[in-house]
VOTI-323224 format. One record per atom (N, C-alpha, C): residue number from 0; chain; atom name; z, y, x. Coordinates in pm, whole numbers, m for minus. Example, Ala and Ser with C-alpha at 12.3 -4.5 7.8 and 13.67 -1.06 7.14 Angstrom:
# VOTI-323224
{0 A N {780 m569 1319}}
{0 A CA {780 m450 1230}}
{0 A C {780 m330 1320}}
{1 A N {708 m225 1285}}
{1 A CA {714 m106 1367}}
{1 A C {787 3 1290}}
END
This chain:
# VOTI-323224
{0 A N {7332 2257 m6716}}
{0 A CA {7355 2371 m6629}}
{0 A C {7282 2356 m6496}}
{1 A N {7219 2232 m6451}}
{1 A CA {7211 2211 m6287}}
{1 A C {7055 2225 m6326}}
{2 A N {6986 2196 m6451}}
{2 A CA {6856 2215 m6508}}
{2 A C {6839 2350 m6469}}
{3 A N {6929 2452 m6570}}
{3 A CA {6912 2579 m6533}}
{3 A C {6934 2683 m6435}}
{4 A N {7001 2624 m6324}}
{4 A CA {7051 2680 m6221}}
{4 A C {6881 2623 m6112}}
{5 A N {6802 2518 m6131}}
{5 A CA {6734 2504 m6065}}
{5 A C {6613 2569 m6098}}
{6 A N {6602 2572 m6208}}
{6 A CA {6487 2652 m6287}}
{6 A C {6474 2811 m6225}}
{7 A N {6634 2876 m6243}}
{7 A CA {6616 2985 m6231}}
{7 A C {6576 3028 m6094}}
{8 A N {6618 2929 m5968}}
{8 A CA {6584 2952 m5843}}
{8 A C {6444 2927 m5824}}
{9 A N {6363 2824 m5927}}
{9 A CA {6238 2874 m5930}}
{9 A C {6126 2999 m5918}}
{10 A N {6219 3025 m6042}}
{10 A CA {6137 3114 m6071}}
{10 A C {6159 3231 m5942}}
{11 A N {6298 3276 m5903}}
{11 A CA {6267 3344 m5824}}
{11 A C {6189 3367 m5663}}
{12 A N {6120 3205 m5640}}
{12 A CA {6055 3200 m5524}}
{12 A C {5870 3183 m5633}}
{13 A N {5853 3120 m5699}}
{13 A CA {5750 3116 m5789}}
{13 A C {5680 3205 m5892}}
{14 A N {5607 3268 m5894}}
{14 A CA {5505 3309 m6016}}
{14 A C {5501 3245 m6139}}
{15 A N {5488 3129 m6124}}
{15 A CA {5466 3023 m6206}}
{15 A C {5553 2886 m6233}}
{16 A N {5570 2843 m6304}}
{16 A CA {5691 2708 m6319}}
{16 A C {5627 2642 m6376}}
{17 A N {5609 2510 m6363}}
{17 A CA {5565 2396 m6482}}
{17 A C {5673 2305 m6437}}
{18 A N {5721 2266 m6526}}
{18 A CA {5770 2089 m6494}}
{18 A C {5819 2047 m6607}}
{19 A N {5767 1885 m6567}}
{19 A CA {5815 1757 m6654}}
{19 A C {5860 1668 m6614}}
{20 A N {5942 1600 m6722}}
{20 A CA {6007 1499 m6706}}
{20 A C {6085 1450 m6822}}
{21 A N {6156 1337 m6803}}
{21 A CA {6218 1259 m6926}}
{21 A C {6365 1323 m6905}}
{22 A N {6373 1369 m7043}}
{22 A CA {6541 1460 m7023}}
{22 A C {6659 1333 m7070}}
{23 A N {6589 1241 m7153}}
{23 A CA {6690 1164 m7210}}
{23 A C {6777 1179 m7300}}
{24 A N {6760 1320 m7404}}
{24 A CA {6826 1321 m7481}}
{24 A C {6699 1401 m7584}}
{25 A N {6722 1389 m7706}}
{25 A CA {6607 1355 m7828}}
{25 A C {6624 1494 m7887}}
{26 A N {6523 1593 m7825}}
{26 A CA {6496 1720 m7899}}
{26 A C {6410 1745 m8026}}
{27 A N {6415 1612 m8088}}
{27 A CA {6395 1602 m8236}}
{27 A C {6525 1599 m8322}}
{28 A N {6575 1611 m8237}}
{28 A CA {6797 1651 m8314}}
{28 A C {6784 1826 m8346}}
{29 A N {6714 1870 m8454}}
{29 A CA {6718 1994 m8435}}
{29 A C {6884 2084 m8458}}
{30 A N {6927 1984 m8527}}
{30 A CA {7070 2021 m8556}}
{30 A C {7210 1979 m8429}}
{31 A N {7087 1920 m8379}}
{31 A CA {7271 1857 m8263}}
{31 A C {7274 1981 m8186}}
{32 A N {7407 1985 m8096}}
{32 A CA {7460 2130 m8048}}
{32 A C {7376 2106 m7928}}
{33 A N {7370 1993 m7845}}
{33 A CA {7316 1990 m7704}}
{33 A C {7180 2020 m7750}}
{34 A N {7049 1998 m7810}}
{34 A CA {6925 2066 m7819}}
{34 A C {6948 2193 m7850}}
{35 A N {7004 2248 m7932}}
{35 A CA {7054 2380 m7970}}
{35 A C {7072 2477 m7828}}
{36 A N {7158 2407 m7740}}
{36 A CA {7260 2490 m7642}}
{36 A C {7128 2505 m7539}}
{37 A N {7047 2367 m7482}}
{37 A CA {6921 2290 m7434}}
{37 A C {6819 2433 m7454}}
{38 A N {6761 2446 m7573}}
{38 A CA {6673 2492 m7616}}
{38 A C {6723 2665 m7608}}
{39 A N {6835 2715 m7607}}
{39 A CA {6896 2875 m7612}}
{39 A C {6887 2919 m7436}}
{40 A N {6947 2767 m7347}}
{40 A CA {6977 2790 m7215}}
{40 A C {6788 2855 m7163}}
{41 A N {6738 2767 m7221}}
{41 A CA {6574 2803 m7148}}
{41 A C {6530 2925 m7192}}
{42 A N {6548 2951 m7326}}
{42 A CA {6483 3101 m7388}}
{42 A C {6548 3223 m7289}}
{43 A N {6655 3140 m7267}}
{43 A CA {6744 3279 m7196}}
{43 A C {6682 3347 m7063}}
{44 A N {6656 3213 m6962}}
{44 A CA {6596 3230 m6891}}
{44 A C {6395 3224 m6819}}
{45 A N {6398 3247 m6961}}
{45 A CA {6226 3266 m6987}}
{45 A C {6151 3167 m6983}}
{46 A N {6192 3000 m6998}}
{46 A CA {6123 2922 m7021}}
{46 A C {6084 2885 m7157}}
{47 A N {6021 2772 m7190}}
{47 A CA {5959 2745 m7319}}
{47 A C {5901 2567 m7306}}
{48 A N {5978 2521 m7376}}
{48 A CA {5944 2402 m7391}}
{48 A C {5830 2359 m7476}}
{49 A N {5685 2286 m7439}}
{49 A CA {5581 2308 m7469}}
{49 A C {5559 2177 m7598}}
{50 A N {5591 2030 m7541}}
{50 A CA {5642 1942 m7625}}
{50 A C {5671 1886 m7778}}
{51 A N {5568 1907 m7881}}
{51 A CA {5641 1921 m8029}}
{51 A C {5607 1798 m8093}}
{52 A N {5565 1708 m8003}}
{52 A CA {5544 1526 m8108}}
{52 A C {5611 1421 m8017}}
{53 A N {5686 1341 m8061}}
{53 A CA {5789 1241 m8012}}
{53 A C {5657 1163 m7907}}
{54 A N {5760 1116 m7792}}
{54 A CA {5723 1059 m7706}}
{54 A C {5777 924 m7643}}
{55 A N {5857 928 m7733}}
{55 A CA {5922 768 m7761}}
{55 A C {5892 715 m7879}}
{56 A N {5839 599 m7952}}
{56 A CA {5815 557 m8078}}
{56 A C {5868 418 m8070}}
{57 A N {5951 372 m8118}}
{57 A CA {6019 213 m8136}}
{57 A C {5963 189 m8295}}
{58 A N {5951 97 m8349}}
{58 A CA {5996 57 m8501}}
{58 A C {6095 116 m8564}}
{59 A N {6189 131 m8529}}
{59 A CA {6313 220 m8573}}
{59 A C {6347 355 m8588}}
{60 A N {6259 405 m8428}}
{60 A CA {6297 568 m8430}}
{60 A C {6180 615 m8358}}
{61 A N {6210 785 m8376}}
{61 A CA {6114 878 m8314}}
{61 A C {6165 972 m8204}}
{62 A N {6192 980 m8089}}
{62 A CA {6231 1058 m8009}}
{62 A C {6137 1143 m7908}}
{63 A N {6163 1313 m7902}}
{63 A CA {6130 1375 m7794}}
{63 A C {6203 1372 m7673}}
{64 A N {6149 1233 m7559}}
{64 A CA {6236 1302 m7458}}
{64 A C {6154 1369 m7351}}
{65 A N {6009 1366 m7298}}
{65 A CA {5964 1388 m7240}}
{65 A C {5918 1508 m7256}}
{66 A N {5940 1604 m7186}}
{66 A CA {5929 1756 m7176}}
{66 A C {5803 1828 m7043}}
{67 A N {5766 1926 m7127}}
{67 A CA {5671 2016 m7040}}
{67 A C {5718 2164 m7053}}
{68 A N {5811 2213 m6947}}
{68 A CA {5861 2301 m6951}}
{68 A C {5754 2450 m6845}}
{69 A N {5759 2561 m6914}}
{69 A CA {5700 2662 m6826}}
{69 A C {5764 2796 m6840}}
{70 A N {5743 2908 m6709}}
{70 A CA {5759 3015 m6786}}
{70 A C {5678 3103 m6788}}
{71 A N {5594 3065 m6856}}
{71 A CA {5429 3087 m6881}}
{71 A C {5353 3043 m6964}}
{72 A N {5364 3117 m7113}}
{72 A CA {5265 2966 m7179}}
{72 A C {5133 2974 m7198}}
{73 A N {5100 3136 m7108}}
{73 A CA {4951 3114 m7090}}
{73 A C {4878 3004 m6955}}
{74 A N {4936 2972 m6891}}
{74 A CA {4923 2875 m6823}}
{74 A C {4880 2693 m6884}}
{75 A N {4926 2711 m7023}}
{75 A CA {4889 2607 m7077}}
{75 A C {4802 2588 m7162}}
{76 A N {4672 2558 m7182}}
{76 A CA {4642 2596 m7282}}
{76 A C {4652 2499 m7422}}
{77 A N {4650 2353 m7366}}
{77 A CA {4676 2247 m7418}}
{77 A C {4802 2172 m7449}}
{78 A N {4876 2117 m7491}}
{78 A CA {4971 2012 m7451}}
{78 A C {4990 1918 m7588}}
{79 A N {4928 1764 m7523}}
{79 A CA {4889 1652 m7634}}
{79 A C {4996 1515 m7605}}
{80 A N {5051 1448 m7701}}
{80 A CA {5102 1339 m7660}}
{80 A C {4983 1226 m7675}}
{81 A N {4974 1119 m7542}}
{81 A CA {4882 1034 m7591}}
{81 A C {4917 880 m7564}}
{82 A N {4911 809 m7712}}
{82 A CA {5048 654 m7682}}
{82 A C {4944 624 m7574}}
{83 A N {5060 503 m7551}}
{83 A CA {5032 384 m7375}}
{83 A C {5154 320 m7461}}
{84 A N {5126 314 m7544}}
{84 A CA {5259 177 m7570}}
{84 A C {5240 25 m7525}}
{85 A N {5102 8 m7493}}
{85 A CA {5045 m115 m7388}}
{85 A C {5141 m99 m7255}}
{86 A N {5141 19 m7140}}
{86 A CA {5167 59 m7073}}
{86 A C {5331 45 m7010}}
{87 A N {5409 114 m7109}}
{87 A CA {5545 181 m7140}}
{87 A C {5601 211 m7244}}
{88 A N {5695 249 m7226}}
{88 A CA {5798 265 m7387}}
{88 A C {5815 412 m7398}}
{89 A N {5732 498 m7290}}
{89 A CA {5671 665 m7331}}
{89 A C {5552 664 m7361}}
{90 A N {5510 703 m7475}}
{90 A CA {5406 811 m7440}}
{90 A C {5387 894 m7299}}
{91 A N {5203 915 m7296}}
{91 A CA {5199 1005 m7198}}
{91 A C {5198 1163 m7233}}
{92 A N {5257 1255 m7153}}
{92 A CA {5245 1399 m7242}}
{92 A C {5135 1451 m7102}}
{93 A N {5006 1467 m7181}}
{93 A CA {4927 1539 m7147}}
{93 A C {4893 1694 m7133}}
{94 A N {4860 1788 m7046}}
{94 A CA {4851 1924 m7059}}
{94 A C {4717 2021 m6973}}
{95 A N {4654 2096 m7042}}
{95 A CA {4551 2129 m7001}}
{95 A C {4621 2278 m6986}}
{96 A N {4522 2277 m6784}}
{96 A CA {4606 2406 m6725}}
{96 A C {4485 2477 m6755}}
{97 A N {4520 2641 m6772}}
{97 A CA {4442 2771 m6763}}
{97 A C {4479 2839 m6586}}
{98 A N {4412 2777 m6496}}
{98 A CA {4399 2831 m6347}}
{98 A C {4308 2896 m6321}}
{99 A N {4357 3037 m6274}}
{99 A CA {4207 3145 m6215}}
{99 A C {4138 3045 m6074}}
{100 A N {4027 3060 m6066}}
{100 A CA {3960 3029 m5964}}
{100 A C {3993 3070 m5810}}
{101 A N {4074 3202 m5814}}
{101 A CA {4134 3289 m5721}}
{101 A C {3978 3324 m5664}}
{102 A N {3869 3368 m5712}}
{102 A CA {3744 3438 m5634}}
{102 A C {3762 3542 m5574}}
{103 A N {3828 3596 m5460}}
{103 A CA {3844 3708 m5376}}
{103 A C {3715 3783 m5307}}
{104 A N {3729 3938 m5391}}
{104 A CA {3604 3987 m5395}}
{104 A C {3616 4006 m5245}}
{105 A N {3467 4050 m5167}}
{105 A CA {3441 4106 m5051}}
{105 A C {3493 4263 m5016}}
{106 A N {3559 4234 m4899}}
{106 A CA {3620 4407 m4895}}
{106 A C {3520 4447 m4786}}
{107 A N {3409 4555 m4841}}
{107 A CA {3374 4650 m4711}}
{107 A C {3433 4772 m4625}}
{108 A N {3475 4742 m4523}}
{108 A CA {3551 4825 m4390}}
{108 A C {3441 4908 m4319}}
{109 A N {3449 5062 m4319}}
{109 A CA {3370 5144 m4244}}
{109 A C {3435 5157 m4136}}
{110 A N {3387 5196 m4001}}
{110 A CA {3454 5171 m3851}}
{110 A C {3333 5225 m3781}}
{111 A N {3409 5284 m3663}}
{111 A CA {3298 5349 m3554}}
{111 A C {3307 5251 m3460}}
{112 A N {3210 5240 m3362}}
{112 A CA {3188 5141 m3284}}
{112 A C {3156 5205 m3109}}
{113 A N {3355 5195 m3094}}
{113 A CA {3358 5305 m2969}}
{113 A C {3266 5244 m2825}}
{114 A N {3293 5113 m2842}}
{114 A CA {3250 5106 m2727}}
{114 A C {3069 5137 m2676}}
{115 A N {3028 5186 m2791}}
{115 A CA {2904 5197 m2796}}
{115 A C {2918 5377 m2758}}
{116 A N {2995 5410 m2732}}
{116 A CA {2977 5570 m2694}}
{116 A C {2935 5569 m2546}}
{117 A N {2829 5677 m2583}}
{117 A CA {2833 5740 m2412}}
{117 A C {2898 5867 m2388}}
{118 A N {2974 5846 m2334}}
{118 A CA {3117 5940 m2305}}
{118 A C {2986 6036 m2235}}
{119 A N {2953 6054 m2178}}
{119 A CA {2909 6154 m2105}}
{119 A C {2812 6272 m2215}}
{120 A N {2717 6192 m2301}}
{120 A CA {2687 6290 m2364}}
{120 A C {2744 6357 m2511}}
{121 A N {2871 6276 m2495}}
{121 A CA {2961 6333 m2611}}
{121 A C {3043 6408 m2539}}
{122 A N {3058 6404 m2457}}
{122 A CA {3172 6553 m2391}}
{122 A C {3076 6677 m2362}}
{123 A N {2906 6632 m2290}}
{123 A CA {2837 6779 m2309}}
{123 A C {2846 6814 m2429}}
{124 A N {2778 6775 m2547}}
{124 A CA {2775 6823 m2741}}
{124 A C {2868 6857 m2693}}
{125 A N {3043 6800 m2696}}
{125 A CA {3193 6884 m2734}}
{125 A C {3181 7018 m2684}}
{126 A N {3173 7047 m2561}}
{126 A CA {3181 7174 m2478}}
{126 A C {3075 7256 m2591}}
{127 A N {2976 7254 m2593}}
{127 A CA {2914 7317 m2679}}
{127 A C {2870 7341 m2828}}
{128 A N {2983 7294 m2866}}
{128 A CA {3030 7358 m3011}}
{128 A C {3065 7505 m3044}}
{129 A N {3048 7520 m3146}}
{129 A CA {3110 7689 m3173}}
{129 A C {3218 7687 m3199}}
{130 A N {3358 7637 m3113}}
{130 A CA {3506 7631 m3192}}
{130 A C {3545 7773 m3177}}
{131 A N {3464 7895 m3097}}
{131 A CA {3543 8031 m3112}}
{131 A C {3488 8077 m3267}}
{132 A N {3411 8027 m3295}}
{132 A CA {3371 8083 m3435}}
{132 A C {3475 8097 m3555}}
{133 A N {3529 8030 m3491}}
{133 A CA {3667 7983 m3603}}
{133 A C {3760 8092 m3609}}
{134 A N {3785 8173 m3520}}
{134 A CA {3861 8282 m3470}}
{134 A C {3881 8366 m3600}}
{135 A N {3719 8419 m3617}}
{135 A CA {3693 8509 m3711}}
{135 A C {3708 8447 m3893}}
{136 A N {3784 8328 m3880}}
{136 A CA {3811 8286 m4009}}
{136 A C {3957 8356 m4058}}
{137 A N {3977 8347 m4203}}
{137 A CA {4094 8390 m4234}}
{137 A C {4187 8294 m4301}}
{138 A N {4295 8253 m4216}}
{138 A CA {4369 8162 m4335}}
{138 A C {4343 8019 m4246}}
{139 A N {4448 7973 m4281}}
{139 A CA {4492 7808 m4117}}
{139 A C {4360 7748 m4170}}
{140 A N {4404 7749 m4326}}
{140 A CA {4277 7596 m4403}}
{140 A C {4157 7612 m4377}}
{141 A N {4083 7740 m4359}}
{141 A CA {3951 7780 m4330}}
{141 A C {3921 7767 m4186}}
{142 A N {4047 7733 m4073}}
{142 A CA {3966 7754 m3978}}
{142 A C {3983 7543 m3948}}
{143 A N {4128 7538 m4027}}
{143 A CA {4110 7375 m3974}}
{143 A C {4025 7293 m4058}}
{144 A N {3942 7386 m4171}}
{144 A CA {3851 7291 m4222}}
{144 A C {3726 7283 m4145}}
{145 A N {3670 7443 m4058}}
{145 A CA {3589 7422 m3970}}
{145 A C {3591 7347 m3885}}
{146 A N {3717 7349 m3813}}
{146 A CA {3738 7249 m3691}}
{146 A C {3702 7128 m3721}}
{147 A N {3781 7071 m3865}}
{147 A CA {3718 6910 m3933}}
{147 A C {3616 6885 m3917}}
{148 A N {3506 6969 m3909}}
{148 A CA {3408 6964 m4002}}
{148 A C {3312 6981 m3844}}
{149 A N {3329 7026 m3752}}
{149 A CA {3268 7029 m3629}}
{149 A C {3240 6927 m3577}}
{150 A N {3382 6837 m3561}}
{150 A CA {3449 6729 m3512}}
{150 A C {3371 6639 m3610}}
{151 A N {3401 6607 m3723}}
{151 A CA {3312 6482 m3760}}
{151 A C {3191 6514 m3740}}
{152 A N {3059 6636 m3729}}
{152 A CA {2929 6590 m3718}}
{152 A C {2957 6568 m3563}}
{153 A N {3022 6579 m3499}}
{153 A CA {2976 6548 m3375}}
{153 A C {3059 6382 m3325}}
{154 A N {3097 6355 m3417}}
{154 A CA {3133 6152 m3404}}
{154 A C {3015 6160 m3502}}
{155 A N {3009 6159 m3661}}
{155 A CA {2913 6119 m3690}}
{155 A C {2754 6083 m3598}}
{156 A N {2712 6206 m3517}}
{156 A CA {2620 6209 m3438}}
{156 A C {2642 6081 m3318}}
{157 A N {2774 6080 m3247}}
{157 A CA {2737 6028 m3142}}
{157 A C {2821 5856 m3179}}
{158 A N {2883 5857 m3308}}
{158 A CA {2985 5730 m3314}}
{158 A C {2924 5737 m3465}}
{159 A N {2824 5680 m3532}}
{159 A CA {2784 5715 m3678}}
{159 A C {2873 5625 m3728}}
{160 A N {2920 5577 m3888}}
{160 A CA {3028 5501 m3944}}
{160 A C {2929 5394 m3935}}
{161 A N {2997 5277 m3969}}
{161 A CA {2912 5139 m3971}}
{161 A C {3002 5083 m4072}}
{162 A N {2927 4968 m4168}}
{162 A CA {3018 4911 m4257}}
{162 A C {2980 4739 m4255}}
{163 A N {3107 4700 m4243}}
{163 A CA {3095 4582 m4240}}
{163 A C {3172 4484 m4360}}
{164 A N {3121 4358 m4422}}
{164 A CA {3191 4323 m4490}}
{164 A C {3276 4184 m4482}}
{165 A N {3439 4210 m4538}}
{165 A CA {3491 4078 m4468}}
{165 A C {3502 4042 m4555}}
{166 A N {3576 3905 m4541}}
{166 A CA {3615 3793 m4686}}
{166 A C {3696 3788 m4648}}
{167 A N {3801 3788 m4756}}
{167 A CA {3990 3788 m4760}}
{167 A C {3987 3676 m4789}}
{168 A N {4069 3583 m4721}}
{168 A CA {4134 3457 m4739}}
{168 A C {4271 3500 m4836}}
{169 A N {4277 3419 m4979}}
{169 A CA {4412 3496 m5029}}
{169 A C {4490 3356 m4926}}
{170 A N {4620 3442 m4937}}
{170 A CA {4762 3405 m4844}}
{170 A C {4807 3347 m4981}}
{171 A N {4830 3169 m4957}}
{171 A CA {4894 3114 m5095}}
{171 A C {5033 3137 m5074}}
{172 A N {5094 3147 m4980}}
{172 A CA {5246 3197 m4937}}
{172 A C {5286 3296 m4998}}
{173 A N {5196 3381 m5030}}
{173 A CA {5276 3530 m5048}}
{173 A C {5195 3564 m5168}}
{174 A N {5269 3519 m5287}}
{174 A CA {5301 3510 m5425}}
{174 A C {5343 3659 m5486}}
{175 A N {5316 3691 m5582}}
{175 A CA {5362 3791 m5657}}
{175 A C {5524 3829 m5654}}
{176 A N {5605 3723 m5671}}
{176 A CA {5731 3762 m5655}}
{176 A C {5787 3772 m5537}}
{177 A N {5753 3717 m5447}}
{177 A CA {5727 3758 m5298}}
{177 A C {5698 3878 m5229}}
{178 A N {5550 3977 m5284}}
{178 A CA {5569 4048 m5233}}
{178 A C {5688 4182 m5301}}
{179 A N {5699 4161 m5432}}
{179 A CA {5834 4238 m5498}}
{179 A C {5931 4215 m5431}}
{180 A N {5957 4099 m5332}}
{180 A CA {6067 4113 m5256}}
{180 A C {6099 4120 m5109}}
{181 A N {5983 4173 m5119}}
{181 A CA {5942 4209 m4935}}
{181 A C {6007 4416 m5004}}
{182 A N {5908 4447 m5121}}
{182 A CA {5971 4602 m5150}}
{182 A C {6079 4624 m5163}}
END
């Protein structure tokens, strides 16, 4: 229960879960109730024990205790037991991760560049626009599309757009389930 109570608080700060370790009890018991109960508690809560060749080997017996747990099994693409019985009385459980590179494309930002205005000859152009022309339009949208439409050639003209491109640093803090819980 303290397995699954920690797991589950995982997952809710994490995207991703991996962990291992020696459970100490032999999930090659496919019939005993504790692998049974073991193995139902994780499905429940979306893990998956990766693990399927004993990692203990004596003369006598074969035991799984060493576990690679995820809740993700595209994250794994591998998972090998490999003896060290020179070593230890485990096997090592080996696992080959599937990690995006995280390559964060370039975002280009268009922006006017005020301080480059000369106020003076953008307020003569303003004054001399045709905004009475608008008068003789019919209907709000026709005259506030003129107005739009005045107004940007005359920034376009005196503030033209400029585009610049930044590089996003991704934020490793702020995880997928993170931002679901900022919404």
């Amino acid at each position: 229960d303290e397995l699954e109570e920690t797991l589950t608080n995982l997952i809710m700060t994490h995207d991703y879960v991996l962990a291992m370790g020696d459970l100490n009890f032999n999930l090659l018991l496919h019939n005993n109730s504790s692998v049974e109960y073991f193995t139902m508690s994780l499905q429940n809560i979306g893990f998956y024990q990766l693990v399927d060749s004993p990692t203990r080997i004596t003369s006598t017996t074969s035991s799984l205790l060493d576990l690679l747990i995820t809740n993700d099994c595209g994250l794994v693409s591998a998972c090998d037991v490999v003896p060290v019985s020179d070593l230890a009385d485990h096997d090592l459980v080996v696992a080959t991760l599937e990690l995006d590179d995280h390559v964060v494309p370039n975002l280009p930002v268009l922006y006017r560049a005020y301080k480059q205005l000369d106020m003076h000859a953008f307020d003569q152009e303003l004054h001399c626009l045709p905004f009475l022309d608008m008068l003789g339009l019919e209907g709000v949208n026709l005259k506030l599309e003129y107005f739009n439409s005045l107004l940007t050639y005359l920034l376009n003209k005196h503030l033209p757009l400029k585009s610049k491109v930044f590089k996003k640093t991704p934020s490793p803090w702020l995880s997928e389930n993170t931002k679901l819980l900022i919404k």
